[in-house]
C-alpha positions as CSV (number, residue, x, y, z in Angstrom):
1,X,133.9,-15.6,80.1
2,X,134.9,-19.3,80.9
3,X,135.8,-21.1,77.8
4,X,133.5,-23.8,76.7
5,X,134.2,-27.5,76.2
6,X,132.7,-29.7,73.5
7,X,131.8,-33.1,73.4
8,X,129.5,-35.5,71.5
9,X,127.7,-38.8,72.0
10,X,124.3,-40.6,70.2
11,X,122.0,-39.7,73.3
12,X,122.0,-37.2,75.8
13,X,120.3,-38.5,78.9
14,X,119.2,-36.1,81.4
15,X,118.2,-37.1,84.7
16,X,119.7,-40.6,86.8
17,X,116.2,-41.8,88.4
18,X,115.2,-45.2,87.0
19,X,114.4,-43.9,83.9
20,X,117.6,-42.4,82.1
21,X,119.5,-45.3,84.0
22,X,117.2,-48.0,82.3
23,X,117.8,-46.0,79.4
24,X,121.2,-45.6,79.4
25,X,122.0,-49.3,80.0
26,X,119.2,-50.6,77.1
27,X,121.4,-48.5,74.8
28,X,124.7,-49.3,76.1
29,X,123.4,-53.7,75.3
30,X,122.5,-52.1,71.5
31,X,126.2,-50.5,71.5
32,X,124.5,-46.8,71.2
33,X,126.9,-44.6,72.9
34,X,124.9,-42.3,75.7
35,X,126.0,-39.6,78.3
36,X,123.7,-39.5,81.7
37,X,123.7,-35.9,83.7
38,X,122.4,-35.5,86.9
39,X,121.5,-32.5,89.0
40,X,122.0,-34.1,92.4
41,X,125.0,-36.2,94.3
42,X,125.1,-39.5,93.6
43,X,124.4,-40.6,97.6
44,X,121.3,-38.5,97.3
45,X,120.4,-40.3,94.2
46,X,121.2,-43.7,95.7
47,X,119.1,-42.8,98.8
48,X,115.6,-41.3,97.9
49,X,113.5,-43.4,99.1
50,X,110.4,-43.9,96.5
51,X,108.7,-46.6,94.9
52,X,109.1,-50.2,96.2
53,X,106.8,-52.3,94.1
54,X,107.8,-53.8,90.5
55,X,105.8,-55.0,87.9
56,X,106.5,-58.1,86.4
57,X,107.3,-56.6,83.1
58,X,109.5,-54.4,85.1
59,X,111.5,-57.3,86.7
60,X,111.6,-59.2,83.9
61,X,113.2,-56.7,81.8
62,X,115.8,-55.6,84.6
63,X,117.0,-59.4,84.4
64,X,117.2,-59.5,80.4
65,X,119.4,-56.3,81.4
66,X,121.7,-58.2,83.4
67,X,121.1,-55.8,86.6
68,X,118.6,-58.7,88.3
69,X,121.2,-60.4,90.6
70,X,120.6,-58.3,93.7
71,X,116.7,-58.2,92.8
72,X,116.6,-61.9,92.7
73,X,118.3,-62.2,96.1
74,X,116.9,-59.8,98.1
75,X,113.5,-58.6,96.3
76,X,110.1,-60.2,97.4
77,X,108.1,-61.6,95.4
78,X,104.4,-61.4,96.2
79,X,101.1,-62.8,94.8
80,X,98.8,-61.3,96.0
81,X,97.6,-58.3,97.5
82,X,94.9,-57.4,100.8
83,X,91.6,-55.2,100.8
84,X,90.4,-54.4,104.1
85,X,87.5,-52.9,105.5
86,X,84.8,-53.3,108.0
87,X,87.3,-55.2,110.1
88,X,87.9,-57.6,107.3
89,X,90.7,-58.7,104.7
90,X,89.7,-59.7,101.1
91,X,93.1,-61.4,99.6
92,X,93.1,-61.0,96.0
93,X,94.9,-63.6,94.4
94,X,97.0,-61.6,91.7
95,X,98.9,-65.0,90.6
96,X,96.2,-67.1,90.6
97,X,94.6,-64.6,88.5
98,X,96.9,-63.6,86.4
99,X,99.5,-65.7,86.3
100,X,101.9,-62.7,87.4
101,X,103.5,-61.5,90.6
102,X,104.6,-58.3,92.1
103,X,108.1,-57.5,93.4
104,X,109.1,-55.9,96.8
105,X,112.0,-53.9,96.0
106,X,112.8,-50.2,96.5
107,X,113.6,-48.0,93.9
108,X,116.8,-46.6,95.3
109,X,118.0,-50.2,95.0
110,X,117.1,-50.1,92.0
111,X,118.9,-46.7,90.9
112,X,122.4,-48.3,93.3
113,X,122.1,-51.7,90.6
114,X,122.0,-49.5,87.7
115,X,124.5,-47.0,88.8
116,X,126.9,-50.0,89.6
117,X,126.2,-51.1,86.2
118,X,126.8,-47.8,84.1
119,X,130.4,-47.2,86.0
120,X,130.8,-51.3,85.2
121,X,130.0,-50.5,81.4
122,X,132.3,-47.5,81.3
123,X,129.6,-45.1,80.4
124,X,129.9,-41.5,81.6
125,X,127.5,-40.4,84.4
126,X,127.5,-37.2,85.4
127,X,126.9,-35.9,89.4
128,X,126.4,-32.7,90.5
129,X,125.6,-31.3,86.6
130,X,124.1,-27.2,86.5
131,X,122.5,-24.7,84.7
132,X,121.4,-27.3,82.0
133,X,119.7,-25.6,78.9
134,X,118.4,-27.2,75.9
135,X,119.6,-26.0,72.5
136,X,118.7,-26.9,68.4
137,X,115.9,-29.8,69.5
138,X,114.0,-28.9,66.5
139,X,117.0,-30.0,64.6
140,X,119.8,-32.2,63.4
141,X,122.0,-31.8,66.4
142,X,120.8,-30.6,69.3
143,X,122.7,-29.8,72.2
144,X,123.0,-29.6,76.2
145,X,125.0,-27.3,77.6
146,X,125.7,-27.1,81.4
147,X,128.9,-27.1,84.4
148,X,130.1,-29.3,85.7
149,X,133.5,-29.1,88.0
150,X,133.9,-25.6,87.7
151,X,133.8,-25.9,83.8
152,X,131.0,-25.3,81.3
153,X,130.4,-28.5,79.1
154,X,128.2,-28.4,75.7
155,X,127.0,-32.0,75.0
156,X,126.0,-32.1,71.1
157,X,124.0,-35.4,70.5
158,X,121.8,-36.9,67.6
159,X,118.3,-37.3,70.4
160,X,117.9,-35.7,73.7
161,X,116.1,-37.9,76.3
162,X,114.7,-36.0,79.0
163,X,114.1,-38.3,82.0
164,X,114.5,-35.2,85.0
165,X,111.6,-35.6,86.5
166,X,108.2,-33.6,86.8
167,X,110.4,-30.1,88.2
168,X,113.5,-30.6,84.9
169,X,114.0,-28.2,82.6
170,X,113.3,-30.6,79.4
171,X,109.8,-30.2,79.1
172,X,109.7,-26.6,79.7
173,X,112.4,-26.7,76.6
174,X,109.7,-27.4,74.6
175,X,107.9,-24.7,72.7
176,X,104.7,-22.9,74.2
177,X,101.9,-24.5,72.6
178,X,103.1,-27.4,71.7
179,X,102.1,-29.8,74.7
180,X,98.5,-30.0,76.1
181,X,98.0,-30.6,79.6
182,X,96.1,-32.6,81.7
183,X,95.8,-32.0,85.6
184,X,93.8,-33.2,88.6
185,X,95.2,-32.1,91.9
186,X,93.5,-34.6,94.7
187,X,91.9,-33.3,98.2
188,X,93.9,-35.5,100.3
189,X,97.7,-36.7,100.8
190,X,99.7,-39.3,102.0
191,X,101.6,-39.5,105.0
192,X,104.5,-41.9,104.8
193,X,106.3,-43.4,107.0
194,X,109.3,-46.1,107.1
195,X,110.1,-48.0,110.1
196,X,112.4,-50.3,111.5
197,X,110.6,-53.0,112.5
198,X,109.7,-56.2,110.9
199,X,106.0,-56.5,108.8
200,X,103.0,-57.2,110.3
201,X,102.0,-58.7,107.2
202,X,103.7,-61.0,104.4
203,X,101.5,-58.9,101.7
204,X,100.3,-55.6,101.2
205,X,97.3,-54.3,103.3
206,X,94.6,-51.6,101.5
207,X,92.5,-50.5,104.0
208,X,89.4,-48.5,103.8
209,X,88.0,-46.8,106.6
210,X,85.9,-43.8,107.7
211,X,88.7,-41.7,109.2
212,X,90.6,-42.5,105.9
213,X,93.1,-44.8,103.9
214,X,95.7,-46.8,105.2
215,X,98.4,-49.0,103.7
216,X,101.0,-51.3,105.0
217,X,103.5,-52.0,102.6
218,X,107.2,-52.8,103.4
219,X,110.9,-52.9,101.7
220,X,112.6,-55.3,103.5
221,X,112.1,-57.9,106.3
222,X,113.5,-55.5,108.8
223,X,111.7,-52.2,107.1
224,X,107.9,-51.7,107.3
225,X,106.6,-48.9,104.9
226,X,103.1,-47.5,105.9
227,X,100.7,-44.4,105.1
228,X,98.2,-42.7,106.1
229,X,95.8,-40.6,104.3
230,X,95.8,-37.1,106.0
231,X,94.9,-33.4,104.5
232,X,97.2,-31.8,101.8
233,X,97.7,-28.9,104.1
234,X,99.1,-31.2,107.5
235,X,101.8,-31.2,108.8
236,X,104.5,-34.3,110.4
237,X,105.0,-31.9,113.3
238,X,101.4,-32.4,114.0
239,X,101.8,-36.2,114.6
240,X,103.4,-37.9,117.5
241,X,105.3,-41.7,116.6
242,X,102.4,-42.8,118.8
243,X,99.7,-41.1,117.8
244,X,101.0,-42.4,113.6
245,X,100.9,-45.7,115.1
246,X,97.8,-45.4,117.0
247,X,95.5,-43.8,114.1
248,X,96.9,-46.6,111.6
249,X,96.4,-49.7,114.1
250,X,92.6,-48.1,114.2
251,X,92.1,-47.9,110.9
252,X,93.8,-51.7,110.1
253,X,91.7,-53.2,112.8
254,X,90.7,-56.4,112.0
255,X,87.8,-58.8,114.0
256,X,90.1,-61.3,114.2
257,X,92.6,-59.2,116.8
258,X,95.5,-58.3,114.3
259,X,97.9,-56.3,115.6
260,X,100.2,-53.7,113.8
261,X,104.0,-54.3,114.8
262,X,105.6,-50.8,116.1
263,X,109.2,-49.9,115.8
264,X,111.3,-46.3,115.8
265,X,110.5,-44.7,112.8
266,X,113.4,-43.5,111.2
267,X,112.0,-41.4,107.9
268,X,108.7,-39.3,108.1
269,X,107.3,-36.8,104.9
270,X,103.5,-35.8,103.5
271,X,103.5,-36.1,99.4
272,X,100.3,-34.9,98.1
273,X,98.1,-36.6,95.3
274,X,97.8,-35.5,91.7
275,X,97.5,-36.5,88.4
276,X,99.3,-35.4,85.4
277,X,99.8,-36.1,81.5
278,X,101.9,-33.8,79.4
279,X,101.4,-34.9,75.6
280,X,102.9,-35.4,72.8
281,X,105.4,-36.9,74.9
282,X,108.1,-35.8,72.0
283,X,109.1,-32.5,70.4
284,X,111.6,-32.6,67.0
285,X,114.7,-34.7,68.8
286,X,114.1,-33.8,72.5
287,X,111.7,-37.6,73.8
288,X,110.6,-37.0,77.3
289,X,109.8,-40.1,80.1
290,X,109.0,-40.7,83.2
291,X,107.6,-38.2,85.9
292,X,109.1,-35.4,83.3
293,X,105.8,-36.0,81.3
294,X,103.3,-38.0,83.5
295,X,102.6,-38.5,87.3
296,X,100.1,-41.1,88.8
297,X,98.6,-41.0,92.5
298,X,100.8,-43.8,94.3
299,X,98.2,-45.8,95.2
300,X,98.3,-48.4,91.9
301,X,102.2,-48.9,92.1
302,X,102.9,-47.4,88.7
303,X,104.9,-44.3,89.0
304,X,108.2,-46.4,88.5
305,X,107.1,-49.1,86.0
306,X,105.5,-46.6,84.0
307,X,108.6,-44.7,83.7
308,X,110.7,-48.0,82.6
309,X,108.0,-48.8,80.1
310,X,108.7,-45.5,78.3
311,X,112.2,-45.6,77.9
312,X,111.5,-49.5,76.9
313,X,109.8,-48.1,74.0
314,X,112.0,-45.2,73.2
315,X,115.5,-47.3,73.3
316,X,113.6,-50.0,70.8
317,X,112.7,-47.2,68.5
318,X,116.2,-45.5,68.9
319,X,118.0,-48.7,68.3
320,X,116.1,-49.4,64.7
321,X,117.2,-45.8,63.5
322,X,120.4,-45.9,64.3
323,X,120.2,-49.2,62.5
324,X,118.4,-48.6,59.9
325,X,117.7,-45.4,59.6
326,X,113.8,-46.4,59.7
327,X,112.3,-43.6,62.3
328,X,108.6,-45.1,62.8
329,X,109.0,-45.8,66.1
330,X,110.4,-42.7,67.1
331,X,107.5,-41.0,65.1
332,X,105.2,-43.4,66.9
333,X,106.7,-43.3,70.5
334,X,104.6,-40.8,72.0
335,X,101.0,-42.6,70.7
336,X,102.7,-45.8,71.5
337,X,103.4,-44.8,75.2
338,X,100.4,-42.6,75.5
339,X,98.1,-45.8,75.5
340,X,99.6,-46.8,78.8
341,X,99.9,-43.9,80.6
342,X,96.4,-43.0,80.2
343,X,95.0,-46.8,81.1
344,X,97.5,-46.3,84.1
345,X,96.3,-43.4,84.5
346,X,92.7,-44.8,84.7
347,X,93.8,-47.7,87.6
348,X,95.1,-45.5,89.8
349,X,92.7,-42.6,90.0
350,X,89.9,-46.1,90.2
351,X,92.1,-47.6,93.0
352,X,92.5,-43.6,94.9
353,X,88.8,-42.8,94.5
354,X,87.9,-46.2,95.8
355,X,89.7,-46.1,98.7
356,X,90.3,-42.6,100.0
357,X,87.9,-41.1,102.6
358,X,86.2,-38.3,100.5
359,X,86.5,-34.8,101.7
360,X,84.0,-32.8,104.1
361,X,80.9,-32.2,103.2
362,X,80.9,-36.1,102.8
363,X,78.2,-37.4,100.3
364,X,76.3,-40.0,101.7
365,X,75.4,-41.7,98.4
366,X,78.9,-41.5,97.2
367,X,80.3,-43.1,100.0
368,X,77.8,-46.0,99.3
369,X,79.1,-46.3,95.9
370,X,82.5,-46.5,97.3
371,X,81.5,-49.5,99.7
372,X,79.7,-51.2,96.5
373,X,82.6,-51.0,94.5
374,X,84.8,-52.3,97.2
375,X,82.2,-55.5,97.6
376,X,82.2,-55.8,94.0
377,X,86.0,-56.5,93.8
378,X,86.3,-58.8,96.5
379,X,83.0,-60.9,96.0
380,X,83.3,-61.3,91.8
381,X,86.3,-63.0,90.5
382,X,85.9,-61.5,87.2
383,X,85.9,-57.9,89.1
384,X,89.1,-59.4,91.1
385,X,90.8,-60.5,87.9
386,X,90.5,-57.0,86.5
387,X,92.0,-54.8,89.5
388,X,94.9,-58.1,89.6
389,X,95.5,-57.7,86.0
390,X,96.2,-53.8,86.4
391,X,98.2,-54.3,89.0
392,X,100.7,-56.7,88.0
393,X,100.9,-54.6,85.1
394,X,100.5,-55.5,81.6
395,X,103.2,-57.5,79.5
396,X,105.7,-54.8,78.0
């Protein structure tokens, strides 16, 4: 039996996605010592392409970070956003509304900025990291064991943050019967796409259409990012590159003859639609965040912002009790984050159900609703104000 090796630090961080980066450096600006493991290799980390579109809150808060520089170079910034259907756009105007924008900015640029910034800080960030386990989080000292080069580690910390993601081991550390859960698996999927070839639009398109939803989004000048709404159960090989950009220049058509740029497409994968809350999001000194407690359909933009709001919360409420030894606001975190993840919650299954062809049999009458909702938002500015203020995301 290999002998085991013993360190300590404040917070144990598992997972390196945007969450236990974000954090790991909001600790590291309160001088609270933190160790980050990850399961994966750092160019896998740095290259998992998700998210792309920040909240303002989001942005704002990576600049107070000092991890903005890149963001403000290369990130778009957008104000509004575009509903389409019946062969026409509806622009709602999320600045002029709100007084907010959205930023265009991918999350593995994100994760590269903040793993630049932890080496910078000399924090330790662990690649590669197995057989993690969870020990003592009902107590004063829990613990992480795992192996890392060849060599089994035991990390004993004062909190545990579990930021791994919806398949980590941190929230099945927690008891049985202590979390409640809350589920809604969707009957359709996205197929995503990301192509080499400039935008065909200087904002994002939603589009509505009988053979289903499409969106045009994009990552950088030179990368378009679009979907298509398909069946859980398809497949890629099913799809030809012409027959992808065939069924989403039909479903963007537009009266006025718009035309959807083509280009090689260089990255192809189906991620099916669901919803999912796991609450309390805490359990004696084990905090979880991030897609390790909640996931969102994609089609509101929140999966990464919500994820930095949590850990927003949780590194203020860390920081006053290792100041102060006050521990309201890790007693309150769960409650505190709770309210947004449910309103987010809310947005995205009201943008997804809005927008998604419904599944065969189709109800007539429902699909009428659909269209009424849709002329709603994009005839009342009061109706427009509410989906813009959602969108850009709430202050943090």
């Amino acid at each position: 039996m290999r002998e085991m090796a013993s360190d300590r630090t404040q917070v144990g961080i598992v997972g390196a996605g945007p969450a236990g980066l974000v954090l790991a450096k909001l600790l590291h600006l309160e001088g609270i010592e933190s160790v980050v493991l990850e399961a994966r290799d750092r160019e896998y980390v740095q290259h998992r392409v998700r998210a792309g579109v920040l909240e303002q809150g989001t942005v704002d808060l990576l600049r107070e970070m000092g991890v903005g520089e890149r963001l403000d170079r290369e990130g778009i910034e957008h104000h509004g956003i575009e509903l389409r259907f019946d062969g026409r756009g509806h622009r709602i105007p999320m600045t002029d509304l709100t007084g907010r924008s959205i930023t265009i900015y991918g999350q593995q640029e994100v994760v590269k900025d903040l793993i630049e910034a932890r080496l910078a800080d000399g924090g330790e960030l662990l690649f590669e990291v197995g057989d993690v386990t969870l020990h003592g989080i009902d107590g004063d000292e829990p613990s992480i064991r795992f192996e890392h080069d060849a060599r089994d580690r035991e990390l004993r910390c004062d909190v545990i943050a579990g930021c791994d993601g919806f398949h980590g081991v941190c929230r099945d550390a927690v008891p049985p019967g202590v979390l409640t859960y809350h589920e809604r698996e969707y009957p359709y999927a996205w197929f995503g796409i990301l192509a080499e070839v400039a935008p065909s639009t200087e904002e994002l398109i939603y589009t509505y259409h009988d053979n289903g939803f499409a969106l045009h989004s994009l990552r950088s000048p030179e990368l378009s990012r679009l979907y298509l709404q398909v069946d859980p159960g398809d497949s890629v090989d099913n799809w030809t590159d012409d027959g992808i950009w065939d069924e989403l220049q039909l479903r963007m058509t537009r009266d006025d003859g718009w035309t959807l740029n083509r280009g090689p497409i260089i990255e192809k994968g189906i991620t099916p639609m669901r919803s999912f809350v796991a609450e309390p999001m805490q359990y004696g000194r084990l905090f979880l965040a991030g897609d390790a407690v909640h996931i969102v359909p994609p089609t509101g933009a929140k999966g990464l912002n919500l994820a930095v709001h949590d850990v927003h919360v949780l590194a203020g409420a860390l920081a006053k009790w290792f100041r102060t030894g006050d521990d309201g606001g890790l007693q309150g975190y769960s409650a505190t984050c709770l309210w947004r993840v449910w309103r987010v919650q809310h947005f995205s299954w009201w943008m997804t159900s809005m927008l998604h062809r419904l599944p065969e049999p189709r109800d007539p009458f429902d699909a009428q609703l659909q269209r009424a909702q849709l002329e709603y938002v994009c005839s009342s500015e009061a109706a427009a104000a509410g989906l813009a203020e959602n969108y850009v995301g709430f202050r943090h």
